[in-house]
N, CA, C and O atoms as a GROMACS GRO file, in nm:
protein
  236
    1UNK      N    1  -3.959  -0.682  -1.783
    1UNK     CA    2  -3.930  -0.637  -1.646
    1UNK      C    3  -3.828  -0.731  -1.582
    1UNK      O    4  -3.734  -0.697  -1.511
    2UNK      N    5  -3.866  -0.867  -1.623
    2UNK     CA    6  -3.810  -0.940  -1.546
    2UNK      C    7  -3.622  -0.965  -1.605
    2UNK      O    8  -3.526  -1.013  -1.545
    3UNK      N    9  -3.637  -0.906  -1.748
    3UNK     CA   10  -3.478  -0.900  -1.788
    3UNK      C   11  -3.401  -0.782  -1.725
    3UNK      O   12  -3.287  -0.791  -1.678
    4UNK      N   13  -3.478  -0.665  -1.730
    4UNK     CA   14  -3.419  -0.551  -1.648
    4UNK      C   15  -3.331  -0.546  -1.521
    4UNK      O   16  -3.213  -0.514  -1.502
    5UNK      N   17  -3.469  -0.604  -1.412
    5UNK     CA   18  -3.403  -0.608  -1.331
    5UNK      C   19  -3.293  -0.754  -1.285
    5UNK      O   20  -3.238  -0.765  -1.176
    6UNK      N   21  -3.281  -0.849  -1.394
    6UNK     CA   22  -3.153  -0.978  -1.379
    6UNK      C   23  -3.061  -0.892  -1.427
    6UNK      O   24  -2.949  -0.895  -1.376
    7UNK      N   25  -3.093  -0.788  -1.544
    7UNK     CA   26  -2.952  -0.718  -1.553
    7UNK      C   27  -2.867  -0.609  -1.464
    7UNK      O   28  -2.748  -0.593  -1.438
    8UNK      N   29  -3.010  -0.530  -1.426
    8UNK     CA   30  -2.950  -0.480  -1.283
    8UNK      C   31  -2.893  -0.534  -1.141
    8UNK      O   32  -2.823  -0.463  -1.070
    9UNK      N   33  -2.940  -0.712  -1.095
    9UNK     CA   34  -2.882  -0.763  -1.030
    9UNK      C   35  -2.725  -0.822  -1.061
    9UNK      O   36  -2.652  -0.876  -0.978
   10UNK      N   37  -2.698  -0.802  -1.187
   10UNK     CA   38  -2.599  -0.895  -1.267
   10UNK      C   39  -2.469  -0.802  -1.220
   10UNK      O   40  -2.369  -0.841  -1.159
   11UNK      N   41  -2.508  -0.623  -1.281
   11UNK     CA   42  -2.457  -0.500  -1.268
   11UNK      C   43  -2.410  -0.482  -1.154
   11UNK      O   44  -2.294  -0.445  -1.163
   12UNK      N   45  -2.449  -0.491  -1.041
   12UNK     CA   46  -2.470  -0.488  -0.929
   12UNK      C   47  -2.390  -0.601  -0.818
   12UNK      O   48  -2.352  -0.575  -0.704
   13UNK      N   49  -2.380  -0.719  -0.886
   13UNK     CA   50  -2.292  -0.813  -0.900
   13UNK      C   51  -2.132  -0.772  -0.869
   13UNK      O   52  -2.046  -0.774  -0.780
   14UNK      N   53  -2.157  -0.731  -1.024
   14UNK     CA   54  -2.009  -0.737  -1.074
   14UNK      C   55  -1.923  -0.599  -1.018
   14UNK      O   56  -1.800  -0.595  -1.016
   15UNK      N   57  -2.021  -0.475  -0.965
   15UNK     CA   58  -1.991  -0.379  -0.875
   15UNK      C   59  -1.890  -0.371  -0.769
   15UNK      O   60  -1.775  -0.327  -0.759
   16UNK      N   61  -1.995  -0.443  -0.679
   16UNK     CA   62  -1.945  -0.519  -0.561
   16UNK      C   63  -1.835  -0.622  -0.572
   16UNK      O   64  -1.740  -0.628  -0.494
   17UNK      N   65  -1.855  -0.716  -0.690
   17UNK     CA   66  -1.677  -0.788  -0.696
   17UNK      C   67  -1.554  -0.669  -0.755
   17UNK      O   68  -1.435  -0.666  -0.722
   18UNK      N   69  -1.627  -0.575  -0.852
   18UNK     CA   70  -1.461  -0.490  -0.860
   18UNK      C   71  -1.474  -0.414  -0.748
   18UNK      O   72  -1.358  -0.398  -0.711
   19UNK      N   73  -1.556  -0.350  -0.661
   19UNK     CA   74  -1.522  -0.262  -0.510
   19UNK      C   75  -1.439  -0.352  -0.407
   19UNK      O   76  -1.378  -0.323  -0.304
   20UNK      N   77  -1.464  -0.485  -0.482
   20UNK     CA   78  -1.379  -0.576  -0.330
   20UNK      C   79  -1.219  -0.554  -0.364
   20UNK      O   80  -1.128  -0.520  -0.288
   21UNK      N   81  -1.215  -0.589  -0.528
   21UNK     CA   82  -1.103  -0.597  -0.574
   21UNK      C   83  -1.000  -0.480  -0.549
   21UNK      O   84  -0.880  -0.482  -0.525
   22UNK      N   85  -1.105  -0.360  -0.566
   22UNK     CA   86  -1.038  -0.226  -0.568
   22UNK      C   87  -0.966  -0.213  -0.392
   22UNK      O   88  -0.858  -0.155  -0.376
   23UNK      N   89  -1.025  -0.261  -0.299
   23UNK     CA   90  -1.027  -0.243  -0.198
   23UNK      C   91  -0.853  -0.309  -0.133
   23UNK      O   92  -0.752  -0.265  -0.078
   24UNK      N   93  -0.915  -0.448  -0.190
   24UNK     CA   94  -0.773  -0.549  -0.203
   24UNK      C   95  -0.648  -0.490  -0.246
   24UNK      O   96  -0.544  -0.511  -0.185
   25UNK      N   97  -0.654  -0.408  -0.362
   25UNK     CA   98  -0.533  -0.360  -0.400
   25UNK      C   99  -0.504  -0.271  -0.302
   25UNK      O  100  -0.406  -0.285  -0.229
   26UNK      N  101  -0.626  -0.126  -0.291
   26UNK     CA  102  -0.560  -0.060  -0.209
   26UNK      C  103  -0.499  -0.097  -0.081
   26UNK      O  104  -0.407  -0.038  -0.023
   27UNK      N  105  -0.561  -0.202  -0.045
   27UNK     CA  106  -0.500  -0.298   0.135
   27UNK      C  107  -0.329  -0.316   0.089
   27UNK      O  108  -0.248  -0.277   0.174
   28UNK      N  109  -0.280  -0.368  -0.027
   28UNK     CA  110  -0.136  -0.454  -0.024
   28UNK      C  111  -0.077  -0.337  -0.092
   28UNK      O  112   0.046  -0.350  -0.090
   29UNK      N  113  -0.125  -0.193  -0.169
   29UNK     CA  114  -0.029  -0.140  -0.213
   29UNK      C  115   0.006  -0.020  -0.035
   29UNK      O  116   0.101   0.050  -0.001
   30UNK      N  117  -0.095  -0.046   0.015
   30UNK     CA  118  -0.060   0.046   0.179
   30UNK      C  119   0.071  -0.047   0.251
   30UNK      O  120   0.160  -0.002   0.322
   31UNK      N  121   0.058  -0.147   0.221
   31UNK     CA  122   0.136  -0.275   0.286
   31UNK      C  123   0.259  -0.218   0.216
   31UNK      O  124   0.354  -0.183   0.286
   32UNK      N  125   0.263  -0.209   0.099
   32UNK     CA  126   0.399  -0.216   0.003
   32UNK      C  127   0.469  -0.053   0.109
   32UNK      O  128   0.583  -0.043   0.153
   33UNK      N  129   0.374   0.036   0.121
   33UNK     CA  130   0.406   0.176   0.090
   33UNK      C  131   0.427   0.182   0.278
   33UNK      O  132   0.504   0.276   0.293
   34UNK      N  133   0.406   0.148   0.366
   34UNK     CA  134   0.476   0.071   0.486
   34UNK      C  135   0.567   0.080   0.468
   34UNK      O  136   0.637   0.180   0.487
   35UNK      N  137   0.605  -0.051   0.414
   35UNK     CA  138   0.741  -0.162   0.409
   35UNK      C  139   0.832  -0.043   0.340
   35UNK      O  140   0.898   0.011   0.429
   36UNK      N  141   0.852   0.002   0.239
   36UNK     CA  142   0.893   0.109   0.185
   36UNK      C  143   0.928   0.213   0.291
   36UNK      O  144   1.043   0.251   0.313
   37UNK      N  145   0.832   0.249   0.345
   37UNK     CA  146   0.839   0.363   0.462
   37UNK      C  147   0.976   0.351   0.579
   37UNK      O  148   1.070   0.425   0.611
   38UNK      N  149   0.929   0.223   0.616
   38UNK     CA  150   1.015   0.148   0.723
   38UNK      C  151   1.139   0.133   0.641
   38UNK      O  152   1.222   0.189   0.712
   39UNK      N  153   1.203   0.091   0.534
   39UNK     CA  154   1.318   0.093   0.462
   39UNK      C  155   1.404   0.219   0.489
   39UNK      O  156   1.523   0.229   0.521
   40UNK      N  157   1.313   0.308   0.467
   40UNK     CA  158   1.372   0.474   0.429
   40UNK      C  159   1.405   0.468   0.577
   40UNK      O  160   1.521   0.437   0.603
   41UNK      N  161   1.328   0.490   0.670
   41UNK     CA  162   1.398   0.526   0.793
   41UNK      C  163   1.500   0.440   0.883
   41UNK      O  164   1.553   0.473   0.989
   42UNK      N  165   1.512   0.320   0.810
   42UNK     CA  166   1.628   0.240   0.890
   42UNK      C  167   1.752   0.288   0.758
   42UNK      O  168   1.868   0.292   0.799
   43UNK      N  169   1.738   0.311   0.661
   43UNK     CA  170   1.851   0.383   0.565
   43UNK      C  171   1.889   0.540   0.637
   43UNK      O  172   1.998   0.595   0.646
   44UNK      N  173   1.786   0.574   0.672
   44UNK     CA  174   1.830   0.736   0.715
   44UNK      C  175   1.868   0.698   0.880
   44UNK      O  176   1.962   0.761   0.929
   45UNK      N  177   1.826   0.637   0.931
   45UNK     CA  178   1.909   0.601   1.069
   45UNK      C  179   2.045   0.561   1.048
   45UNK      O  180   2.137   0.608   1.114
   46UNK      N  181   2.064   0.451   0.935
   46UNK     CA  182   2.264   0.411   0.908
   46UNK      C  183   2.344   0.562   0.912
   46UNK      O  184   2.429   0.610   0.986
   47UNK      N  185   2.260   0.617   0.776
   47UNK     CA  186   2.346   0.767   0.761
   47UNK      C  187   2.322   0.839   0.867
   47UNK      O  188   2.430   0.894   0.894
   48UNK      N  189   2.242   0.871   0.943
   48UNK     CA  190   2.290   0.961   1.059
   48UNK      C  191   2.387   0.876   1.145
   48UNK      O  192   2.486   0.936   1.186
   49UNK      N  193   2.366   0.691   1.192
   49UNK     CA  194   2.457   0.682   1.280
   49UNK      C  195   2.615   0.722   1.234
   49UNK      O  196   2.707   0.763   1.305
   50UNK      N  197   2.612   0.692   1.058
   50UNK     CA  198   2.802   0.691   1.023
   50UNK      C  199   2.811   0.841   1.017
   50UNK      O  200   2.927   0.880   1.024
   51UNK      N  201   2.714   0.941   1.006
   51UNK     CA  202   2.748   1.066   0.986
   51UNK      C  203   2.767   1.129   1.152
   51UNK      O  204   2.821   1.238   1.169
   52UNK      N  205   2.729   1.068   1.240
   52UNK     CA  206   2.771   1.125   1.405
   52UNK      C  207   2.919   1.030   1.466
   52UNK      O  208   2.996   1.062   1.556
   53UNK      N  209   2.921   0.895   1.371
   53UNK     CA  210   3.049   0.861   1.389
   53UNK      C  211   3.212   0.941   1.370
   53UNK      O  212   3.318   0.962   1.428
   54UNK      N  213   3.126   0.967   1.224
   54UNK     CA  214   3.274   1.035   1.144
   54UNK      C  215   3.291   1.149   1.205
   54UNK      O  216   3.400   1.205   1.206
   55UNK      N  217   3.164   1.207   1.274
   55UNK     CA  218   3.170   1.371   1.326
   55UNK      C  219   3.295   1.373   1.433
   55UNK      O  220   3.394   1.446   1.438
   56UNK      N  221   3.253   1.269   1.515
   56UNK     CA  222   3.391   1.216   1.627
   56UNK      C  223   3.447   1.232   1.618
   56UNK      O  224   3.510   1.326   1.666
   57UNK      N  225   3.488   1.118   1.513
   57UNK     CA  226   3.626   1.110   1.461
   57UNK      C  227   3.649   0.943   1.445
   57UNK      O  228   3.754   0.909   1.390
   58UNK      N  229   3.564   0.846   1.486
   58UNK     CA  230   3.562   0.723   1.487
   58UNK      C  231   3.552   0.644   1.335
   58UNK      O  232   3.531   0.524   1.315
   59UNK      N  233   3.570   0.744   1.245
   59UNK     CA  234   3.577   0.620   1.126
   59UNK      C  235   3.632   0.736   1.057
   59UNK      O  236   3.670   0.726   0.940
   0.00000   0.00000   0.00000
């Protein structure tokens, strides 16, 4: 009995350290996928500003 349940506390353990882990990743790959996010829309802001420039006539 008493091996059972050290192995179920052991199990149980090691659960909870990969749910933290899993958690961790998902936290820094949201971070990555942000930062990414924010990239794209300061790239699509350049091309609209040079594409309302040229519309002018200013470049």
């Amino acid at each position: 009995m008493s091996i059972a349940l050290n192995t179920s506390q052991t199990n149980s353990h090691h659960m909870e350290k990969q749910i933290a882990a899993t958690k961790a990743e998902i936290k820094m790959l949201t971070q990555e996928n942000a930062s990414t996010e924010k990239k794209l829309y300061v790239a699509l802001g350049l091309v609209t500003a040079f594409g309302v420039l040229k519309l002018i006539g200013k470049i």
